[in-house]
DOFIZA-208245 format. One record per residue (C-alpha): z, x, y; residue number from 1; residue in three letters. Coordinates in nm, 4 decimals. Layout:
BEGIN
R         z         x         y  miba  kolmi
R         Z         X         Y   NUM    ALA
...
end
This chain:
BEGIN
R         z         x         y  miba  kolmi
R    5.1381    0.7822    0.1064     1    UNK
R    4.9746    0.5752   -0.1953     2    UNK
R    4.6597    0.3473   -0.0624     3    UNK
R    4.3109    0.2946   -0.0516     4    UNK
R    4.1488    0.5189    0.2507     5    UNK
R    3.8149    0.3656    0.3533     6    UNK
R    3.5952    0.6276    0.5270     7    UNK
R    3.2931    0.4818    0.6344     8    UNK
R    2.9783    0.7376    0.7291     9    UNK
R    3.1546    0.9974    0.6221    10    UNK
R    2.8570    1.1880    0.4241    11    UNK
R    2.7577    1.4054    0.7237    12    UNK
R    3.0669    1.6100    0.6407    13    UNK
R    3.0407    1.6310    0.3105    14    UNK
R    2.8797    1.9809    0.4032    15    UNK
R    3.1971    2.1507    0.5252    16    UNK
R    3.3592    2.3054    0.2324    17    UNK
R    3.7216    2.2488    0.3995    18    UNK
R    3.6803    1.9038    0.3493    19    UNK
R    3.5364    1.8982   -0.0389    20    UNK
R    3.8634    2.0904   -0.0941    21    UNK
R    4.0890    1.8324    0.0724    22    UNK
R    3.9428    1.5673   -0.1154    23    UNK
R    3.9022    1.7299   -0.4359    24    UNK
R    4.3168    1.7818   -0.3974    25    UNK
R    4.3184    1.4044   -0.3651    26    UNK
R    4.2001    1.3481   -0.6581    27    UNK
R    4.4024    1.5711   -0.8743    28    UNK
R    4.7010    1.4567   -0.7205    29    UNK
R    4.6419    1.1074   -0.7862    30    UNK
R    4.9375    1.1277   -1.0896    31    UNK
R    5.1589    1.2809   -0.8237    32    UNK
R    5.0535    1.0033   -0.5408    33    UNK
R    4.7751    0.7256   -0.6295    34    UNK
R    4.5655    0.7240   -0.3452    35    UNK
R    4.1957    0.6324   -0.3604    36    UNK
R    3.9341    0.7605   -0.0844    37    UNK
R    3.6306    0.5151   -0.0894    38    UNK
R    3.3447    0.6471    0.1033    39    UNK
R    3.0900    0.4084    0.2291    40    UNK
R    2.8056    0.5347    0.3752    41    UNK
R    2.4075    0.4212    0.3599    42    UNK
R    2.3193    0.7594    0.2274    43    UNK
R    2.5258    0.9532    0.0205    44    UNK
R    2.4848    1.2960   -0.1701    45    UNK
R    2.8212    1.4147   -0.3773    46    UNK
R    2.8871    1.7703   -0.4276    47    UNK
R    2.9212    1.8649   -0.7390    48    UNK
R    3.2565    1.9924   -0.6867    49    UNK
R    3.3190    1.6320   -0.7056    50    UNK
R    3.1125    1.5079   -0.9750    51    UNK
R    3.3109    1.4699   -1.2134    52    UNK
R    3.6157    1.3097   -0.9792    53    UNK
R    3.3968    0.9953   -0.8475    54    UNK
R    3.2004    0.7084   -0.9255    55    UNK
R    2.9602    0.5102   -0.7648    56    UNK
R    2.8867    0.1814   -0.6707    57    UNK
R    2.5786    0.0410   -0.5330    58    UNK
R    2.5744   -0.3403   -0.3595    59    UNK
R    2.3373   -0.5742   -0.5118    60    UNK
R    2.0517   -0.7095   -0.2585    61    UNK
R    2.0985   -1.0641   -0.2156    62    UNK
R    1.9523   -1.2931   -0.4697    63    UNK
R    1.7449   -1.5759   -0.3915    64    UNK
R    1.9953   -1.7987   -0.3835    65    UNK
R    2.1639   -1.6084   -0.1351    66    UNK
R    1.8798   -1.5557    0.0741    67    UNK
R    1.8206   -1.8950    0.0654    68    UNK
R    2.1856   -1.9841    0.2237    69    UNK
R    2.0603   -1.7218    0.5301    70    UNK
R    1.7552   -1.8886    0.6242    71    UNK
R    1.9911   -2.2355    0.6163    72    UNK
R    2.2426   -2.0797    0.8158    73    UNK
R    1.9808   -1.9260    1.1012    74    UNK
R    1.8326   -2.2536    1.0865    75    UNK
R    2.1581   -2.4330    1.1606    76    UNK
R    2.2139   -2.2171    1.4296    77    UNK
R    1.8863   -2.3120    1.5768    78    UNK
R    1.9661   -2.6998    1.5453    79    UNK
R    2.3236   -2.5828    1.7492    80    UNK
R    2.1527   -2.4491    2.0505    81    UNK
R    1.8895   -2.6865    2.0671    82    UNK
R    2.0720   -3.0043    2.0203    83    UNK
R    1.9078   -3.3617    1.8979    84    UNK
R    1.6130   -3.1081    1.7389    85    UNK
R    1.5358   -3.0247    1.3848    86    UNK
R    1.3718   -2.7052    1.2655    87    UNK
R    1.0291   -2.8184    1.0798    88    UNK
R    0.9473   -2.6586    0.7616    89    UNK
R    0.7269   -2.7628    0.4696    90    UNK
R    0.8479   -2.6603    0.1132    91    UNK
R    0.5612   -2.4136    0.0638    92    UNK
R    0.6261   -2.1978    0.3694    93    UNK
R    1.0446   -2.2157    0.3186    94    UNK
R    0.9860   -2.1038   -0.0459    95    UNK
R    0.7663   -1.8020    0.1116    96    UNK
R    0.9943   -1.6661    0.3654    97    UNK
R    1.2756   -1.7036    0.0890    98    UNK
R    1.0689   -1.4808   -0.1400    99    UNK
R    0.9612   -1.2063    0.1096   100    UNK
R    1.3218   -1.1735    0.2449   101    UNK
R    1.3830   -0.9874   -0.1051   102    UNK
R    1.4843   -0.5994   -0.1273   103    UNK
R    1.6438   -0.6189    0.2685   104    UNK
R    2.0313   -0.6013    0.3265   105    UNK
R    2.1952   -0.9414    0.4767   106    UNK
R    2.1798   -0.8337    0.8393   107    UNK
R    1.8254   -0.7333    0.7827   108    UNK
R    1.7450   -1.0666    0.6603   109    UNK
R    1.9420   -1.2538    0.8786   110    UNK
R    1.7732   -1.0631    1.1564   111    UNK
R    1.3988   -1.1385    1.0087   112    UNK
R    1.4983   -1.5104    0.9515   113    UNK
R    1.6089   -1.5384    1.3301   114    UNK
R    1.3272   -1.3666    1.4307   115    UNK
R    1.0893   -1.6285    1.2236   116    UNK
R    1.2826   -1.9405    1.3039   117    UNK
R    1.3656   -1.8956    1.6680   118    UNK
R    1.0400   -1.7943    1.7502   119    UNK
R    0.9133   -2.1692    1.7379   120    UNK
R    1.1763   -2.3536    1.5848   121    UNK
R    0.9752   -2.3870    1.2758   122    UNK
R    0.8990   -2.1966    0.9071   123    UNK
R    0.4870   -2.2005    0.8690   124    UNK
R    0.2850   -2.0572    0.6507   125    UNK
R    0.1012   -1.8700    0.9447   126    UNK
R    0.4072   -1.6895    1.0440   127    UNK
R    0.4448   -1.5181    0.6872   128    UNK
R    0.2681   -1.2060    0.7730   129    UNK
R    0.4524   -1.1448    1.0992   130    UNK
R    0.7820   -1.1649    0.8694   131    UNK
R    0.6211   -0.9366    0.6666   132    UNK
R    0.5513   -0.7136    0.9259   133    UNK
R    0.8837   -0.7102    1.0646   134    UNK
R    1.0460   -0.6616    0.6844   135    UNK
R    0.8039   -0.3043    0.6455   136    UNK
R    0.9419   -0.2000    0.9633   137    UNK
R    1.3067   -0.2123    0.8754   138    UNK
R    1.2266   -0.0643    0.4805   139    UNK
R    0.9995    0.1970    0.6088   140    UNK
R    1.2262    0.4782    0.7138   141    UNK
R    0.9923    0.7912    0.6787   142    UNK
R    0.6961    0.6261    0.8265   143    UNK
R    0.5166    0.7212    0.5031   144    UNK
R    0.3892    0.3720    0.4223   145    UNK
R    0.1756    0.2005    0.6787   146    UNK
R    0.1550   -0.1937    0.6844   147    UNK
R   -0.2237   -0.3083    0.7221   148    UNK
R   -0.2549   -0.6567    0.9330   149    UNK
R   -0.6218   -0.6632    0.8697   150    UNK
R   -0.7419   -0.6996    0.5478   151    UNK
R   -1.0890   -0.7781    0.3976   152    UNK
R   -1.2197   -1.0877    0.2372   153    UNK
R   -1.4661   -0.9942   -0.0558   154    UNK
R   -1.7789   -1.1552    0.1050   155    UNK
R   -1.6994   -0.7993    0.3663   156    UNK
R   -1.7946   -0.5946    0.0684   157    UNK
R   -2.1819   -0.5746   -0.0758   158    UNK
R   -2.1557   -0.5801   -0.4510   159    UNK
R   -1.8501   -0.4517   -0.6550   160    UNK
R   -1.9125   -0.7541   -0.8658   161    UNK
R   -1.7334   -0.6769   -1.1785   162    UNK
R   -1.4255   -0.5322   -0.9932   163    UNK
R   -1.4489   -0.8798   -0.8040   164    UNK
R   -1.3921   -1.0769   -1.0735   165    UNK
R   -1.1517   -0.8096   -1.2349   166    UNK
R   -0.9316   -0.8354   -0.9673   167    UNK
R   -0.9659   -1.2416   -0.9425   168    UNK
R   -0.8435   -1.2689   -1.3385   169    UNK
R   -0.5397   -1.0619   -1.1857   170    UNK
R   -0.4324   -1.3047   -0.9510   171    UNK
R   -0.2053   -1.4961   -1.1131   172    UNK
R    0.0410   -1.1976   -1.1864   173    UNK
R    0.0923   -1.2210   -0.8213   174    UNK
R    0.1129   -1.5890   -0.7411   175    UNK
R    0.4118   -1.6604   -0.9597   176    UNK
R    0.1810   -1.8681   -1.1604   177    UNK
R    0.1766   -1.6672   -1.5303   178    UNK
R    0.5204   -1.4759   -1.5487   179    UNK
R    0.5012   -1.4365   -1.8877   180    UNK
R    0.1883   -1.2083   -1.8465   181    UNK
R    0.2300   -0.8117   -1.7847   182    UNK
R    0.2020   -0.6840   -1.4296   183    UNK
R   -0.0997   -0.4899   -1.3744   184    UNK
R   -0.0644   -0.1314   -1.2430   185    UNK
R   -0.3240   -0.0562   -1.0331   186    UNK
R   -0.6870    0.0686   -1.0280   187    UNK
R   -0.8868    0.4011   -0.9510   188    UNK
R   -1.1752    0.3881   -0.8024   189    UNK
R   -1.3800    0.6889   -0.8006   190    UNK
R   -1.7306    0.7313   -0.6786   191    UNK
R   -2.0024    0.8786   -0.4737   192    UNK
R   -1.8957    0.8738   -0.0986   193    UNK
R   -1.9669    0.5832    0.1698   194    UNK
R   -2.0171    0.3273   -0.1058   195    UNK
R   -1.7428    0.1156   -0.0217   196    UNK
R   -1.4645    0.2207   -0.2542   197    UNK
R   -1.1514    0.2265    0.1000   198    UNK
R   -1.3493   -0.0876    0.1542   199    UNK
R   -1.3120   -0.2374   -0.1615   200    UNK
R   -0.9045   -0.1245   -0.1640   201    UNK
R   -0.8312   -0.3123    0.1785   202    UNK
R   -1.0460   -0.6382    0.0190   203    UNK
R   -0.8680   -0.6026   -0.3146   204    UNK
R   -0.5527   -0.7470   -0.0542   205    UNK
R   -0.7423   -0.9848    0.0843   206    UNK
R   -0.8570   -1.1919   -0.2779   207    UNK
R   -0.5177   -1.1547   -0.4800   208    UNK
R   -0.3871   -1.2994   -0.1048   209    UNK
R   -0.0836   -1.0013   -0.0611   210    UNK
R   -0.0248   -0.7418    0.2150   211    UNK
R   -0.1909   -0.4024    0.1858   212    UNK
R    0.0349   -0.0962    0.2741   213    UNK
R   -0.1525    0.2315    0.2843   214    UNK
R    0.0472    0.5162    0.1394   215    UNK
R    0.0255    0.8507    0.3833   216    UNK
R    0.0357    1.1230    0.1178   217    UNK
R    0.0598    1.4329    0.3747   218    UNK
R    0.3830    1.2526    0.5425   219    UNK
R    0.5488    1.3636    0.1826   220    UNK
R    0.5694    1.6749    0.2274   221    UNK
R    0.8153    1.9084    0.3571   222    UNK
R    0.9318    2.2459    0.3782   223    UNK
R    1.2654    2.2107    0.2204   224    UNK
R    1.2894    2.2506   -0.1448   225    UNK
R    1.3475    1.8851   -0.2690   226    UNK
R    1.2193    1.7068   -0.0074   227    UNK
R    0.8751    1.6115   -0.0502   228    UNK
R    1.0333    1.4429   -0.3766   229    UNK
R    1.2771    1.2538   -0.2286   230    UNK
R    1.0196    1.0886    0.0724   231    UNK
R    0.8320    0.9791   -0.2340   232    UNK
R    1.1125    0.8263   -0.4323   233    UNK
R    1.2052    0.6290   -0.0689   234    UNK
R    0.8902    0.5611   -0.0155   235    UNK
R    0.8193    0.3969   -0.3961   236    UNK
R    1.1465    0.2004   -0.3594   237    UNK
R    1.0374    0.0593   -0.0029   238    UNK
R    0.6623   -0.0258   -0.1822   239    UNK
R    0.9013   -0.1823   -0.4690   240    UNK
R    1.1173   -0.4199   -0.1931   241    UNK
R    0.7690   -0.5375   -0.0331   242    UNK
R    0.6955   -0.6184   -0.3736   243    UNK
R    0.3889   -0.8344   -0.3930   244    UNK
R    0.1802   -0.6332   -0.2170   245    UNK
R   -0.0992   -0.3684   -0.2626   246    UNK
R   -0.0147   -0.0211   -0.2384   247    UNK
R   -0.3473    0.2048   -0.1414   248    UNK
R   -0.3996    0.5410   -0.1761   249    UNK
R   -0.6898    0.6737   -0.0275   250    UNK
R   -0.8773    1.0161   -0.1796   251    UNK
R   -0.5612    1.0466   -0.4012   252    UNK
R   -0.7223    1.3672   -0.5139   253    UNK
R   -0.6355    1.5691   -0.1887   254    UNK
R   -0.2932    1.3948   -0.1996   255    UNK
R   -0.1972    1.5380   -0.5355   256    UNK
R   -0.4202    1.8631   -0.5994   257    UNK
R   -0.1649    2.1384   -0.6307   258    UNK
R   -0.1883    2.4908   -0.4543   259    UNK
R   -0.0131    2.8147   -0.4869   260    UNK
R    0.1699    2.8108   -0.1911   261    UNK
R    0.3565    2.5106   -0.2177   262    UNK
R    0.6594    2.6112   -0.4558   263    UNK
R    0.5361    2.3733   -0.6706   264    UNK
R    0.5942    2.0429   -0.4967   265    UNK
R    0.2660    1.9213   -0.5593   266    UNK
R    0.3164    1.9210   -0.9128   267    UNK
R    0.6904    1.7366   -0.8939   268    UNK
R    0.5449    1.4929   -0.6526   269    UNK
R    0.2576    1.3869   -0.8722   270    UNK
R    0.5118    1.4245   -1.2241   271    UNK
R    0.7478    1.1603   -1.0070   272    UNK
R    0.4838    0.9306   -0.8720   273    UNK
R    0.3105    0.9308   -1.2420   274    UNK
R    0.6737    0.8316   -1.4026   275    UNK
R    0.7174    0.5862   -1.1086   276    UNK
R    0.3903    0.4145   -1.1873   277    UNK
R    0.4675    0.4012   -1.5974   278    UNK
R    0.7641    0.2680   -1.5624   279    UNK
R    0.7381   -0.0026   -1.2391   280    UNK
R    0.7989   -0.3867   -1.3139   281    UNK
R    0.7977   -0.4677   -0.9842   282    UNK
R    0.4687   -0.6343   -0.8222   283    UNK
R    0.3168   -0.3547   -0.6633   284    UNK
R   -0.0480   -0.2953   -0.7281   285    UNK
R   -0.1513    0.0734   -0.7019   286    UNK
R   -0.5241    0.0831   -0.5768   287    UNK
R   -0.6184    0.4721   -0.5869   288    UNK
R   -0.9864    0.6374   -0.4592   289    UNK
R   -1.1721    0.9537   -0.5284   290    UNK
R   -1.4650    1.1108   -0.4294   291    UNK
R   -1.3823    1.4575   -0.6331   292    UNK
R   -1.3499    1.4865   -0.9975   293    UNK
R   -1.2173    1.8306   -1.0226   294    UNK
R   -0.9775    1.8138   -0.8259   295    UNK
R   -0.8448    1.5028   -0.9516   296    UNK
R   -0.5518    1.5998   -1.2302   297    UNK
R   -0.6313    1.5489   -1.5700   298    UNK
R   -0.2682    1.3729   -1.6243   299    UNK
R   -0.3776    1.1127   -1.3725   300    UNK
R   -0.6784    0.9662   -1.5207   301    UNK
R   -0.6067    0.9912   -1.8982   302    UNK
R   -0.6164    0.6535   -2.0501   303    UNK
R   -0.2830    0.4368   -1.9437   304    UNK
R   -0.2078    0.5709   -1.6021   305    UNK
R   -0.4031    0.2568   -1.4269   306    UNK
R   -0.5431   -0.0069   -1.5758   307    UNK
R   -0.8864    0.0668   -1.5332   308    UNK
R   -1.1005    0.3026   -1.3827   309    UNK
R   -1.3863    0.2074   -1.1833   310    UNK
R   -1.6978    0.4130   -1.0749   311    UNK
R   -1.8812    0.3338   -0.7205   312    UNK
R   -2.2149    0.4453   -0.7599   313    UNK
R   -2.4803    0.4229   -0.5205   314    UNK
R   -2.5755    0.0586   -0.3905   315    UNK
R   -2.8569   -0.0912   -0.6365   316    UNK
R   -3.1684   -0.3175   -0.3923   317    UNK
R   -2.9769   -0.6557   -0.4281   318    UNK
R   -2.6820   -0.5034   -0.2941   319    UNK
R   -2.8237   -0.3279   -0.0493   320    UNK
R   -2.9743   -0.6014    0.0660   321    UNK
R   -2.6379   -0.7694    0.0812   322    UNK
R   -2.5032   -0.5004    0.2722   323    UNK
R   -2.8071   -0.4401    0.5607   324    UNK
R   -2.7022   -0.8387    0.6098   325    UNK
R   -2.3552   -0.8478    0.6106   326    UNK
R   -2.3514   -0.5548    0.9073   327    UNK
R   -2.6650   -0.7123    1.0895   328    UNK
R   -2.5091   -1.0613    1.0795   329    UNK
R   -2.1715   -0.8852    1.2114   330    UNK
R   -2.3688   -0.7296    1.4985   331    UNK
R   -2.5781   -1.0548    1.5918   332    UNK
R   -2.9355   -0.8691    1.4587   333    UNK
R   -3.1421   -1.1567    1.2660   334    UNK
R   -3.3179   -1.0496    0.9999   335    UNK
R   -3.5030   -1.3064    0.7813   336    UNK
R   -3.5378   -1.2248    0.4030   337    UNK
R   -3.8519   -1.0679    0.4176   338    UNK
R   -3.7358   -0.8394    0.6693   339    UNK
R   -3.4307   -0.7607    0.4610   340    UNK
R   -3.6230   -0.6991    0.1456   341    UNK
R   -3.8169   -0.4223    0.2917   342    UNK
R   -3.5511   -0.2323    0.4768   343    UNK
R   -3.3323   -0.2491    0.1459   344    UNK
R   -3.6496   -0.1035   -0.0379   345    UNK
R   -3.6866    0.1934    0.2489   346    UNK
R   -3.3276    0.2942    0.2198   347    UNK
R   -3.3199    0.3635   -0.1696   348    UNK
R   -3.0545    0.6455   -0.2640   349    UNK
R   -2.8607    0.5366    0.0523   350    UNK
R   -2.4704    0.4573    0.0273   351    UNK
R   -2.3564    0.1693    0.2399   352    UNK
R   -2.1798    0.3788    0.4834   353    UNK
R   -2.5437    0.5209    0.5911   354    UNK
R   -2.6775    0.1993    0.5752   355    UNK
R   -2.4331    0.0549    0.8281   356    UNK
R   -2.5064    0.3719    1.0306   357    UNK
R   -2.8325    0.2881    1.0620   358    UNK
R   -2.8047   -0.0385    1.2282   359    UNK
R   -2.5270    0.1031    1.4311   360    UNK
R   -2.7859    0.3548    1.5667   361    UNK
R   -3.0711    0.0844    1.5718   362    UNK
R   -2.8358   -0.0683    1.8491   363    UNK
R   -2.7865    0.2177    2.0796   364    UNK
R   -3.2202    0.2298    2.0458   365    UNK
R   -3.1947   -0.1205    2.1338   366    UNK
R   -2.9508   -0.0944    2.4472   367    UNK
R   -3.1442    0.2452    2.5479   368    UNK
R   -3.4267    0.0847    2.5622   369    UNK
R   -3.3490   -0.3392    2.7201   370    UNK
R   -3.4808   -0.4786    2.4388   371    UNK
R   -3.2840   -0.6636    2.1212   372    UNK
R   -3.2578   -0.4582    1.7703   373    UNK
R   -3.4690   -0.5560    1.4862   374    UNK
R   -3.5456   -0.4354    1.1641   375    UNK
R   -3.8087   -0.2167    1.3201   376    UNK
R   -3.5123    0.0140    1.4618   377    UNK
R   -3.3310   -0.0010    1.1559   378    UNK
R   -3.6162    0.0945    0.9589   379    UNK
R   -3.6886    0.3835    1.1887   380    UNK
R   -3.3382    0.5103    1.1606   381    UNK
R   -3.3848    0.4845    0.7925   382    UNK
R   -3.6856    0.7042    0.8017   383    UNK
R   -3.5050    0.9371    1.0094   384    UNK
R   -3.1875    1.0285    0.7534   385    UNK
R   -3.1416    1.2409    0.4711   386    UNK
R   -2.8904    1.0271    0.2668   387    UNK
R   -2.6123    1.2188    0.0819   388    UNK
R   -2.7858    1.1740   -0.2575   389    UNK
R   -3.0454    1.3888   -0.1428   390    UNK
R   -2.8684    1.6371    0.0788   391    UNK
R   -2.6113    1.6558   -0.2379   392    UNK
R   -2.8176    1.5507   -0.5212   393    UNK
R   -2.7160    1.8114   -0.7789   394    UNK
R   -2.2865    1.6616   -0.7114   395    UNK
R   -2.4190    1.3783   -0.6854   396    UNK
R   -2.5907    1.4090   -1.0343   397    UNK
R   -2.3235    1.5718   -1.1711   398    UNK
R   -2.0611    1.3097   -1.0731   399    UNK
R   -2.2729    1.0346   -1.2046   400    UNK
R   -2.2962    1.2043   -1.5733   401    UNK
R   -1.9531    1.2523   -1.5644   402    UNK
R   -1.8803    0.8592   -1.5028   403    UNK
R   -2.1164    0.6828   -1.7714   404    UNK
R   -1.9177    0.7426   -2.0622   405    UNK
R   -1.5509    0.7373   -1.9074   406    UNK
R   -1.5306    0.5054   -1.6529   407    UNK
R   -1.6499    0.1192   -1.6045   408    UNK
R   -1.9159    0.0218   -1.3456   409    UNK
R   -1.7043   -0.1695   -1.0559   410    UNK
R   -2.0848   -0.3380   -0.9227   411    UNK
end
C-alpha cells in the first residue's frame, strides 16, 4: 500500500542483510507503489547498498529564540505549582542560562531548565556552573571529555606574566563583547617539567571566566578500525556544543605520537583533530602542553596550528619567590620577605613543582617533630634535593636551545 512508514530506532538492524534487501526493493518499486520508509533514529550509519536510494535530514538545535520560549515555559510551570509566587531572575543570569542551553536537544534543555529553576525557584548567576555541569553530562557520551568544577585564578600561578596578559587581551572573544574579532584557537605550552604549564591551562579558565573540560586522549582509542576516529569527531562536536569553554589537553605529545602497532590510528586521529582545529568557528579554546619535543609531530607545531606557542622555562628569583609564598600562605607557614628572599635564592634551577614539594615535606618535619614549619625546614629540604635541571641538565639544555628561537617566553 502507498504511505509514509516511520521506523523509529531502526539502525540496529541495518546489519542484517535481509533487511537492506527489503528496503532496497522499496525503493525501486516506488514507480510501481510510492511508498516512503523514513528512519529516525539518534545514530544512523547507511549501507552503501543504499546510498544512492536515501537522503538525509538532520534537525536543527533550537535557536535562541527557541530556547528562550523553554526556560519561559519551565518557569511558568513553576509559577503553576507554586501559586501566588514568581520565579526571580535578573536579566544577566536569564541571558546566561539562555546561552549555555545551546547545542542540547529540547528535552535536554527542558530537562536542564527544570533542573535550574525548580531547584530554588530562581535563575542566578551562581547556579550557571551547575547548569553547565548538568549540560556536559548529557553531551558527553564517551566519557572522553571531563568537566573541571575547580578552576584556577591567575594569582594561583607564580609568573607566566606575558601569557597572563596574552590570554586577558583574549577575553573579549569570549564575552560576546567584540564579535567582529576572530576566535582564537588555542595555545601550546611546552616546557621543562613542574613549572606550572597544567597549572597555567586550568587558570587560563579561570581569567577568560569559561568552564575548563579536560580532553582524555587514551579514552580515543579503540580496537576497531574506525573507531578511535569517530570518539574524536563526538568528542570535538560535544567540546563545540559547550562552546565557550576551554578545551585542555594535557602532554598532547603522548596523546598523538604514533606507533607501529596501531594500524595507523594515531596518525588519522591527529590528521582529524588538526583539520578540526583549522577549521572550528565555534568558541572553544584549545590549551595544549608538552614536556617532549621529539615526540611532538612536526605538523602540530608548524606556524598556524595554535595561535602561539609558549615556552615554560624554569622559574626566574622573583617568581620563585612568588611561588615559595603562594604555597606557604596556602599552608598557613609565615614567611616575612627576608625569609622569602633567601629560600628563593637557595632553590635556584628548581621548577615550582619541587619548590612546592619542599614545603610540603617541611610540614611532615614540622608535625614529626611538635613544632610549626618555617623557612628553616624548607630551606633544609631545599638543600636536600637534586632538582630536575641538574639530575637532567643535558634535556634540559637541550630543550631550552631548542625554544629561544621558535617559541615565545610565557613568564
Amino acid at each position: 500500500m502507498a504511505g509514509i512508514y516511520i521506523l523509529f530506532d531502526f539502525h540496529p538492524y541495518l546489519s542484517d542483510p535481509v533487511n537492506v534487501r527489503l528496503l532496497k526493493d522499496i525503493a525501486k518499486e516506488y514507480s510501481q507503489c510510492a511508498r516512503t520508509v523514513v528512519l529516525v533514529s539518534a545514530e544512523l550509519t547507511i549501507p552503501r547498498e543504499l546510498g544512492s536510494l536515501t537522503a538525509r535530514g538532520t534537525l536543527e538545535l533550537p535557536d535562541r529564540d527557541e530556547r528562550r520560549k523553554i526556560v519561559e515555559e519551565i518557569a511558568n510551570q513553576w509559577v503553576l505549582a507554586h501559586p501566588n509566587e514568581s520565579v526571580k531572575a535578573d536579566r544577566r543570569a536569564l541571558d546566561m542560562l539562555i546561552e549555555n542551553l545551546a547545542g542540547l536537544t529540547v528535552s535536554e534543555a527542558q530537562q536542564v531548565a527544570r533542573q535550574a529553576i525548580f531547584a530554588h525557584g530562581a535563575i542566578r548567576t551562581v547556579d550557571i556552573p551547575a547548569v553547565m555541569e548538568a549540560k556536559y553530562k548529557l553531551l558527553n557520551r564517551h566519557g572522553i571529555l571531563h568537566y573541571e568544577t575547580v578552576t584556577k585564578g591567575m594569582a594561583d600561578v607564580g609568573g607566566f606574566e606575558h601569557f597572563k596578559d596574552w590570554l586577558r587581551k583574549r577575553g573579549v572573544a569570549f564575552d560576546g563583547s567584540a564579535p567582529e574579532l576572530d576566535v582564537p584557537k588555542g595555545v601550546l605550552l611546552l616546557g621543562v617539567q613542574g613549572c606550572g604549564k597544567s597549572l597555567a591551562a586550568r587558570a587560563s579558565a579561570g581569567i577568560l571566566n569559561i568552564p575548563l573540560l579536560s580532553f582524555d586522549c587514551s579514552g580515543l582509542f579503540d580496537k576497531y578500525i574506525g573507531e578511535s576516529e569517530h570518539n574524536l569527531r563526538e568528542s570535538l562536536a560535544s567540546a563545540d556544543l559547550m562552546a565557550p569553554c576551554v578545551l585542555w589537553i594535557d602532554e598532547i605529545e603522548k596523546s598523538f605520537s604514533s606507533g607501529e602497532a596501531d594500524g595507523g590510528a594515531a596518525r588519522r586521529v591527529l590528521g582529524g583533530f588538526l583539520t578540526w582545529l583549522a577549521e572550528k568557528r565555534t568558541r572553544v579554546f584549545v590549551v595544549a602542553t608538552a614536556n617532549d619535543i621529539e615526540q611532538l609531530p612536526p605538523e602540530l607545531i608548524r606556524k598556524g596550528r595554535f595561535d602561539e606557542i609558549f615556552f615554560v622555562d624554569l622559574p626566574e628569583l622573583e617568581v620563585r619567590e612568588q611561588i615559595l609564598e603562594i604555597h606557604a600562605k596556602k599552608r598557613g607557614i609565615a614567611l616575612d620577605a627576608a625569609a622569602l628572599q633567601a629560600l628563593a635564592q637557595a632553590s635556584e634551577g628548581f621548577s615550582g613543582a619541587e619548590i612546592e614539594q619542599a614545603v610540603v615535606a617541611a610540614l611532615y618535619t614540622a608535625h614529626a617533630q611538635h613544632a610549626n614549619a618555617n623557612a628553616e625546614m624548607i630551606h633544609s629540604e631545599l638543600s636536600c634535593t637534586r632538582p630536575l635541571a641538574v639530575v637532567m641538565a643535558e634535556r634540559v639544555a637541550a630543550l631550552r636551545a631548542w625554544a629561544q628561537e621558535r617559541t615565545v617566553a610565557a613568564g
